[in-house]
C-alpha positions as CSV (number, residue, x, y, z in Angstrom):
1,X,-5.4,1.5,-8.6
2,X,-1.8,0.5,-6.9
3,X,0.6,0.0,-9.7
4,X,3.6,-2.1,-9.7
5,X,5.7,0.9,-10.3
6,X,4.6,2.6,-7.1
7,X,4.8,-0.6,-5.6
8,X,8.7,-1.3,-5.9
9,X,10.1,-4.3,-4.2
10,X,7.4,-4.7,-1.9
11,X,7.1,-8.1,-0.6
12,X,3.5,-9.7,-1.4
13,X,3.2,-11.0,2.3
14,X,3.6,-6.8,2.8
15,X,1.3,-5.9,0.1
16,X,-1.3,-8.2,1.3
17,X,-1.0,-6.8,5.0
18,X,-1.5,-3.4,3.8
19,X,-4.5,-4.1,1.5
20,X,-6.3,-5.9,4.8
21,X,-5.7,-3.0,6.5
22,X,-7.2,-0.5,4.3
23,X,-10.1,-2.7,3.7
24,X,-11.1,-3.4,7.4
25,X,-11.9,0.5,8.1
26,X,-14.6,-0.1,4.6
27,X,-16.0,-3.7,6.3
28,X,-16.7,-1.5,9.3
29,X,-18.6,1.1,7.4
30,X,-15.9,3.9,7.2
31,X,-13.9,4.9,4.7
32,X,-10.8,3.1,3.6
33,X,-7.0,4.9,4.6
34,X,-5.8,4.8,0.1
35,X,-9.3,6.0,-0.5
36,X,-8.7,9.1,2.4
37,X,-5.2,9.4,0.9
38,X,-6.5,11.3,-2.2
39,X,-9.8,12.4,-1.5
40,X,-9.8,15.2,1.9
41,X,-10.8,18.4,2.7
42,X,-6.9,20.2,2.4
43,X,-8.0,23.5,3.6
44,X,-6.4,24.1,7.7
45,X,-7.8,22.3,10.6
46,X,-9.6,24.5,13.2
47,X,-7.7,22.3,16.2
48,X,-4.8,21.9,15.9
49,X,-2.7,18.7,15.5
50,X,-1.2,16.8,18.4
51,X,1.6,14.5,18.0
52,X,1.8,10.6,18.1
53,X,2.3,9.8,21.9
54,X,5.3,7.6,20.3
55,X,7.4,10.4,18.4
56,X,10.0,11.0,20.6
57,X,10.0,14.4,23.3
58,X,13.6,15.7,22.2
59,X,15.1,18.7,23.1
60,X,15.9,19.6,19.5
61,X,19.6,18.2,19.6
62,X,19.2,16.3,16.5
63,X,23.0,15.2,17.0
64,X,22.1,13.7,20.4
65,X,19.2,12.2,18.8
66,X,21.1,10.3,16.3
67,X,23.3,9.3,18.7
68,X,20.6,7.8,21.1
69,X,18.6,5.9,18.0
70,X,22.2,4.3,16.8
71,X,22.6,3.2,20.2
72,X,19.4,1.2,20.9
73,X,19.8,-0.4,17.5
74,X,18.0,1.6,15.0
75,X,18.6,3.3,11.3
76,X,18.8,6.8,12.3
77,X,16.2,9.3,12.6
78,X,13.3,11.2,10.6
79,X,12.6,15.1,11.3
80,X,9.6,15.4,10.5
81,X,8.4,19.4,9.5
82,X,5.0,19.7,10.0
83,X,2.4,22.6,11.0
84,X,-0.2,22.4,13.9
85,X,-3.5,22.8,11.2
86,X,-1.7,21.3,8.4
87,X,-4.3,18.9,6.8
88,X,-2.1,16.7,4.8
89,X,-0.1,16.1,8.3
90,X,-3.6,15.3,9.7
91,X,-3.5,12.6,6.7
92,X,0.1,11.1,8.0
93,X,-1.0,11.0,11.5
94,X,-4.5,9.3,10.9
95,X,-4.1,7.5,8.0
96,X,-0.6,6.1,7.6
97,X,0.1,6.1,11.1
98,X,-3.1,4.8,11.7
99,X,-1.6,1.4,10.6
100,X,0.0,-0.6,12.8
101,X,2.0,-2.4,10.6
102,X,3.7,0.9,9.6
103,X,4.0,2.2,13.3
104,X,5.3,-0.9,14.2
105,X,8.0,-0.5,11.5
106,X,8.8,2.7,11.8
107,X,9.4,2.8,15.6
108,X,11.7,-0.6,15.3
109,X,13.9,1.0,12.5
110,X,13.7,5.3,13.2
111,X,12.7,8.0,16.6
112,X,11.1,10.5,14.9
113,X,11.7,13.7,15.6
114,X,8.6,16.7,15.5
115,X,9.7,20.4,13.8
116,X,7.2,22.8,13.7
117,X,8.5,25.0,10.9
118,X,6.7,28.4,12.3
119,X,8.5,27.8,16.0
120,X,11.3,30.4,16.7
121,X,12.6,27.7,19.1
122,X,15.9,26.6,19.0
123,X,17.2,23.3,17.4
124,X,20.9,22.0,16.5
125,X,21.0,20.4,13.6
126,X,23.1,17.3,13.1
127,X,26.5,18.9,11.6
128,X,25.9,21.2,15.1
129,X,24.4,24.6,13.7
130,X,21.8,26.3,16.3
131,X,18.9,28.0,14.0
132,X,15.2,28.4,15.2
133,X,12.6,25.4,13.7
134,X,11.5,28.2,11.7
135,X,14.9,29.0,10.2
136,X,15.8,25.4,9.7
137,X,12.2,24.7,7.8
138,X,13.2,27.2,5.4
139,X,16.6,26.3,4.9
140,X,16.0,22.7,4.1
141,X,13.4,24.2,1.8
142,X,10.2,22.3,3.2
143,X,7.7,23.9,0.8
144,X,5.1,21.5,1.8
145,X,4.0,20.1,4.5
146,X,4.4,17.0,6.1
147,X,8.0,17.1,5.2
148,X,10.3,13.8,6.3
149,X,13.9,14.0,6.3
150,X,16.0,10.3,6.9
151,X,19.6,11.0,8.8
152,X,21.0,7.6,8.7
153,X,23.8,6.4,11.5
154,X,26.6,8.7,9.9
155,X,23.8,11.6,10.0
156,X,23.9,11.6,6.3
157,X,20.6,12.7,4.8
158,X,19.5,9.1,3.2
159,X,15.9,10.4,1.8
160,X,13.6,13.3,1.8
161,X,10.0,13.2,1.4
162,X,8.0,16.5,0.3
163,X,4.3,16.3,1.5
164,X,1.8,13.6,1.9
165,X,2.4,10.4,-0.1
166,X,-0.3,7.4,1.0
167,X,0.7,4.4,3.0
168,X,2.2,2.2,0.0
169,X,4.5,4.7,-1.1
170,X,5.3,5.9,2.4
171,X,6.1,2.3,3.6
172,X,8.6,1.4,0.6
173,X,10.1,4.6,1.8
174,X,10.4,3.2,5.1
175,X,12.1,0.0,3.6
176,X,14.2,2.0,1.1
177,X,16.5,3.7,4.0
178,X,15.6,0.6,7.1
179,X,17.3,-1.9,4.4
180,X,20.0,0.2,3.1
181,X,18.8,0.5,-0.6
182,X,19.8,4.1,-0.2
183,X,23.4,3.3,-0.9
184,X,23.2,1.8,-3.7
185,X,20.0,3.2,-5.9
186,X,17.7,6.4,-6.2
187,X,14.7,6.1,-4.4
188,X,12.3,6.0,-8.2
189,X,15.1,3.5,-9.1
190,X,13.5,1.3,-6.2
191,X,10.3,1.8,-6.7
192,X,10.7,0.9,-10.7
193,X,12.5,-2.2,-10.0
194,X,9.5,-4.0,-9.1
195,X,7.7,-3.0,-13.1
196,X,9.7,-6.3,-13.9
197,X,7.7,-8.2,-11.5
198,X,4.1,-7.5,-12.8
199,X,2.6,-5.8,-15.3
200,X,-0.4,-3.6,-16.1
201,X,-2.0,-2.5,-19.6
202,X,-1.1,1.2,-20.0
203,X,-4.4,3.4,-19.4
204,X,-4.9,6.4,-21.7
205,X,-4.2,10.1,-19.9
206,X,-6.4,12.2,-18.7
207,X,-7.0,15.4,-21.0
208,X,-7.7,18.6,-20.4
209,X,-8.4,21.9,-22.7
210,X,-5.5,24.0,-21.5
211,X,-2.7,21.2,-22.7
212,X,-1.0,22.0,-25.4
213,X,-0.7,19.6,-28.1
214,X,2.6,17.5,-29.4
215,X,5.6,17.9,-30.6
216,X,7.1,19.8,-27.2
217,X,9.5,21.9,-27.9
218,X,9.5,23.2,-24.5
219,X,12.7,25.1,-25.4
220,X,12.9,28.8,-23.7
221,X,16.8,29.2,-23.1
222,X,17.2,31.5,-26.4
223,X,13.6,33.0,-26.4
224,X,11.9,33.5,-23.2
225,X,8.6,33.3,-22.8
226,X,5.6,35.1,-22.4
227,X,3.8,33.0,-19.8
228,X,4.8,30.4,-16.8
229,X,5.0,26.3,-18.0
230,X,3.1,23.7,-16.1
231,X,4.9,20.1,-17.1
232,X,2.3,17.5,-15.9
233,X,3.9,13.9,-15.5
234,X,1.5,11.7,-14.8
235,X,0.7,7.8,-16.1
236,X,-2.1,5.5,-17.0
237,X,-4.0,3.8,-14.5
238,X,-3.1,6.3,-12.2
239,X,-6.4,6.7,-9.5
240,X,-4.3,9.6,-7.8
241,X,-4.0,10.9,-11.6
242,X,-7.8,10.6,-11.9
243,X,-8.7,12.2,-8.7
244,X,-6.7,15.6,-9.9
245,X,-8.3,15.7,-13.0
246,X,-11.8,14.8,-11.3
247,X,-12.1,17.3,-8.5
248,X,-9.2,20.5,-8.2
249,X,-8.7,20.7,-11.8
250,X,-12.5,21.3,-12.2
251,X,-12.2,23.9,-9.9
252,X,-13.2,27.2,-11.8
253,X,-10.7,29.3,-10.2
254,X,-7.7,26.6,-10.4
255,X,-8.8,26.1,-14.1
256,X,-8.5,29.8,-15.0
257,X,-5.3,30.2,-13.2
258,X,-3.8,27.1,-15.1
259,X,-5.7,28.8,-18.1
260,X,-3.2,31.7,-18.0
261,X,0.1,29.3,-18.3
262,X,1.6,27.3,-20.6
263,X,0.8,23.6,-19.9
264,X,2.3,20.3,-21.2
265,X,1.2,16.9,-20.3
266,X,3.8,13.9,-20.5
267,X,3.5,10.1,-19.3
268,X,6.7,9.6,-17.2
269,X,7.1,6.0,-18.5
270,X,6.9,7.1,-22.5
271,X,9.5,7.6,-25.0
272,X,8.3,10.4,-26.4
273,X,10.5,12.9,-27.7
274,X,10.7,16.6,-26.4
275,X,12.9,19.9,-26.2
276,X,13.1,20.6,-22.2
277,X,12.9,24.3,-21.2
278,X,16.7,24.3,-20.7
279,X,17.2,23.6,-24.6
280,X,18.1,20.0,-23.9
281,X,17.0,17.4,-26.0
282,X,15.6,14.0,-24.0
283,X,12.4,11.7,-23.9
284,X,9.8,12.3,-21.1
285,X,10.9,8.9,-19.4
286,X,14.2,10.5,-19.3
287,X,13.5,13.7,-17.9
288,X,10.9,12.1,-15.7
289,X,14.1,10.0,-13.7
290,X,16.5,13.1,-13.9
291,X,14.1,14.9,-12.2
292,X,13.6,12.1,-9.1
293,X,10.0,11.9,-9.8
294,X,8.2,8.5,-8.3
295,X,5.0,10.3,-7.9
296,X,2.2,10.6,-10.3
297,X,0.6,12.9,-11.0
298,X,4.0,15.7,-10.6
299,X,3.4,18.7,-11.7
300,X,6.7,20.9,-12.4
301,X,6.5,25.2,-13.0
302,X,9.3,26.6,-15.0
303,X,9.8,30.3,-15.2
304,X,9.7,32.4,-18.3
305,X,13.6,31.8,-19.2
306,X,13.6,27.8,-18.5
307,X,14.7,28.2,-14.6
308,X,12.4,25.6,-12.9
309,X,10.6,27.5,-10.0
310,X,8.9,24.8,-7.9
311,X,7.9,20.6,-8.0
312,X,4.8,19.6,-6.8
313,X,5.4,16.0,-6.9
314,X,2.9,14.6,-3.5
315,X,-0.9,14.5,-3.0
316,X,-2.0,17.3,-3.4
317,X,-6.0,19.1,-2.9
318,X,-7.5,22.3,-3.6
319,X,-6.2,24.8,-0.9
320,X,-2.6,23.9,-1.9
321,X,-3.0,23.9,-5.8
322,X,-4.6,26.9,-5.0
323,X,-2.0,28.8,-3.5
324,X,1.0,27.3,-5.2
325,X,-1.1,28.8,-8.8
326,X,-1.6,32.7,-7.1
327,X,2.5,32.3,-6.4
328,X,3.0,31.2,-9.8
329,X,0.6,33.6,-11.4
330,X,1.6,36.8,-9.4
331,X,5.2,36.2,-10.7
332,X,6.2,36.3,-6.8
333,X,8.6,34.1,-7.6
334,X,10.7,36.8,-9.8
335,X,11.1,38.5,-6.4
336,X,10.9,35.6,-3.6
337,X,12.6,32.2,-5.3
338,X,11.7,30.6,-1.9
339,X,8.3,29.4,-2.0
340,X,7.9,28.6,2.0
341,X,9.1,32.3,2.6
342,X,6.5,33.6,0.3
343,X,4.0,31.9,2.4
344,X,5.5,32.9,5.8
345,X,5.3,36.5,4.2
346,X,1.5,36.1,3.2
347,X,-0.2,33.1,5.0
348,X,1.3,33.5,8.6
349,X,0.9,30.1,9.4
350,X,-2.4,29.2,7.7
351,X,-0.9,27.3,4.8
């Protein structure tokens, strides 16, 4: 179910649009793009990915690019960090781009600008810095893939998307930094704005036998811990919330490897009380928007002393949750903080 929070401020003239869309592929007899967006094979693609004819053929002078865009009219530009056999880039390319009405939007407002974060060829970033795509992936810390950066005109970083998000959320994003919302609001802030709008009955949570029950004292400044903490933020009537909880988290291998962690479950919109792992008193709602999250389900991993490793706060299938887990439960993360290196060290490309 689409809920107003992950709605925003959309206009109902651009809801409606959106909905038609996704329903025409289902009238035809295939299956609709929000129903795709959740629901897909995430392990990597045996051909490789080609690029929408429309993202533009730069020479990796991201300052020339800006310049270009601001002179034909438009917001800025989106680098867009992707892998050639990435399946959840598959998903942005065929699903969301498979819309015309987001195309249409994106290539009035934005060039886009294609970073293959394995090349070794050169780029210049905006502020002028030559690195190889691969060295500027793991600088900007792209730990999953499709990763969207928004320079606006000034080539100030106006919004940063990490992964695959399905075509609502990825079209208020587009509106968020086209219509300037950027300067004056978060991007959750956005989105939430629109709860005032409409409403929906809370839905109960999904459980599962490895949470651990309330009060949360989460607290592990004074005392570390023995074991890694999972924070789940997720929400009622949540249909991305149900499909984790349906299909990778019934996964036996995924369920032993969360099975060996500390877990905590918390509805981002609540008032419950808790302890974060920093020591710092706060409600989940709280912590939920100090943390930027828009997306449910998020799931955040905290080390043994409080220190948060690594968000996973995007779609998200069973070859990635996977992966992410074996980092996590190796305690790789003791000796490699940067989770895209770590997989550049052990996947080669294949993740």
């Amino acid at each position: 179910m689409i809920t107003t929070r992950a709605i925003g401020r959309f206009s109902i003239t651009c809801l409606l649009a959106l909905l038609l869309a996704w329903l025409q592929p289902a009238l035809a007899g295939e299956p609709a793009g929000e129903m795709d967006a959740f629901s897909f094979d995430d392990t990597p693609l045996q051909q490789p990915l080609h690029y929408p004819s429309w993202f533009k053929e730069s020479f990796l002078d991201l300052g020339d690019d800006l310049q270009e865009a601001v002179a034909e009219g438009k917001k800025g530009i989106v680098v867009y960090f992707g892998q050639k056999r990435c399946a959840y880039c598959r998903m942005l390319m065929e699903v969301n781009f498979g819309l015309p009405d987001i195309v249409e939007y994106t290539r009035r407002h934005f060039d886009v600008i294609a970073v293959d974060i394995w090349s070794v060829t050169e780029v210049t970033d905006v502020q002028g810095e030559i690195l190889t795509e691969r060295d500027f992936a793991l600088r900007e810390r792209t730990n999953f893939t499709p990763s969207l950066v928004f320079y606006d005109a000034d080539g100030r970083e106006a919004l940063r998307l990490r992964g695959y998000y399905p075509p609502y959320q990825f079209r208020a994003a587009l509106e968020y930094v086209a219509d300037d919302h950027y300067k004056k609001e978060s991007f959750p802030e956005y989105l939430a704005r629109g709860e005032d709008t409409m409403k929906f009955e809370p839905g109960e949570l999904n459980e599962e036998g490895f949470f651990s029950s309330p009060p949360h004292n989460l607290d592990r400044s004074r005392f570390p811990a023995r074991r890694p903490l999972v924070v789940f933020f997720e929400q009622g009537e949540c249909h991305a919330c149900d499909v984790l909880h349906g299909d990778p988290l019934r996964d036996p291998t995924i369920s032993r490897l969360f099975g060996r962690m500390d877990n905590v479950q918390l509805d981002m919109w609540a008032d419950t009380p808790l302890v974060t792992p920093g020591g710092r008193r706060t409600t989940a709602k709280r912590w939920a928007e100090e943390l930027g999250l828009f997306y449910a389900p998020s799931l955040i991993f905290f080390d043994e002393h409080g220190g948060e490793i690594l968000q996973v706060d995007s779609v998200v299938r069973f070859f990635r949750l996977r992966n992410v887990l074996s980092y996590i439960d190796s305690r790789d993360y003791q000796r490699e903080p940067n989770f895209q290196r770590w997989r550049v060290e052990h996947y080669k490309g294949m993740f």
